[in-house]
C-alpha positions as CSV (number, residue, x, y, z in Angstrom):
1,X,2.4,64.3,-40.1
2,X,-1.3,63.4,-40.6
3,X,-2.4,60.3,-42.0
4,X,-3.4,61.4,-45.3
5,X,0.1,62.5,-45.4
6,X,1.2,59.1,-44.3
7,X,-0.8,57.5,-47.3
8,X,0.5,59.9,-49.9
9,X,4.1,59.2,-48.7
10,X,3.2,55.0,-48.3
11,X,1.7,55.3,-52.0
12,X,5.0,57.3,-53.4
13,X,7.1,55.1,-52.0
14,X,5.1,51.8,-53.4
15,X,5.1,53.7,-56.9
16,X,9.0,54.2,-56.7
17,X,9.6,50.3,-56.4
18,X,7.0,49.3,-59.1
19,X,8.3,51.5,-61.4
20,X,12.2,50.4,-60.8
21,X,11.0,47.0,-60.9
22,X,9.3,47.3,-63.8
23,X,12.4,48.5,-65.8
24,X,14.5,45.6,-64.6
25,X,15.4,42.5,-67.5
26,X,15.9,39.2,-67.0
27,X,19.7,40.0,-67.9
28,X,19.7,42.7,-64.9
29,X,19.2,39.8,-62.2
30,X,22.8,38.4,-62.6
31,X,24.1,42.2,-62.4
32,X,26.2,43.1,-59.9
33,X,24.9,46.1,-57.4
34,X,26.5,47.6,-53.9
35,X,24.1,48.5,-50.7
36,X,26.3,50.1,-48.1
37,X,29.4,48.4,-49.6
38,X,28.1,45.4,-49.6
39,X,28.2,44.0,-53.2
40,X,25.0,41.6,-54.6
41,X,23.6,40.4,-57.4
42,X,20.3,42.1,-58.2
43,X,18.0,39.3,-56.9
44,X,20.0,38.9,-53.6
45,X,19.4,42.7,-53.6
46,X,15.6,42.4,-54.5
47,X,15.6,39.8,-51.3
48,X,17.3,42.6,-49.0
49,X,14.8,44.7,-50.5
50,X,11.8,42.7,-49.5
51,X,13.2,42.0,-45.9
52,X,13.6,45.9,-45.3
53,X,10.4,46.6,-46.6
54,X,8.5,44.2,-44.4
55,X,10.2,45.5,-41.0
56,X,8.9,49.1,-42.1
57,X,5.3,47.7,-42.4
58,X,5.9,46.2,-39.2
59,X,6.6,49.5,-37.7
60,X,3.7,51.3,-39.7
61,X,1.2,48.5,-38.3
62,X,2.7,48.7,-34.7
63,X,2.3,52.8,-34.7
64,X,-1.4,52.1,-36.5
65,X,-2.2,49.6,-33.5
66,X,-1.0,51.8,-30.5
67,X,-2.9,55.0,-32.1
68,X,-6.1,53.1,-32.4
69,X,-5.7,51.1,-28.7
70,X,-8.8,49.2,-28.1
71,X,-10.5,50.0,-31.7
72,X,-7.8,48.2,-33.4
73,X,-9.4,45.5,-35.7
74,X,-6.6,42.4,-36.2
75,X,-5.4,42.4,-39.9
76,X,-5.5,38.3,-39.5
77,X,-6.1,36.4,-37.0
78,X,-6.4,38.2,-33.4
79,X,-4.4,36.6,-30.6
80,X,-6.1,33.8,-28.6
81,X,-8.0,33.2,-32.4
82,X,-6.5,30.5,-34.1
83,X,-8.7,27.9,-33.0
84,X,-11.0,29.5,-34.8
């Protein structure tokens, strides 16, 4: 998979959420859902969400990082940098 496949993929998936997200009410947060037979309210849900999200932009960052080697540029702060 090239990278402008990885960015069309990245972008679908982003546009996925934001639409469901954008159809939820205020009255859909106290629903009831099941993830993997585990039952939560929608904002518990939304939280699982969030968490699951973040480790797959932890792995896209890590594979970004390893491809680039010494041309990586730090997203924040680089190690060794916080003084700064």
């Amino acid at each position: 998979m090239g990278p402008e496949e990885v960015i069309a993929k990245w972008e679908e998936g982003w546009r996925v959420l934001l639409s469901a997200l954008s159809a939820l009410t205020d009255e859909d947060l106290s629903r009831t859902v099941r993830i993997r037979g585990q039952e939560l309210n929608v904002a518990e849900a939304l939280h699982r969400s969030l968490a699951h999200a973040s480790y797959h932009v932890g792995q896209v960052v890590f594979l970004a990082r390893s491809l680039r080697g010494g041309s990586w540029e730090f997203l924040t702060i680089a190690p060794g940098g916080s003084e700064q």
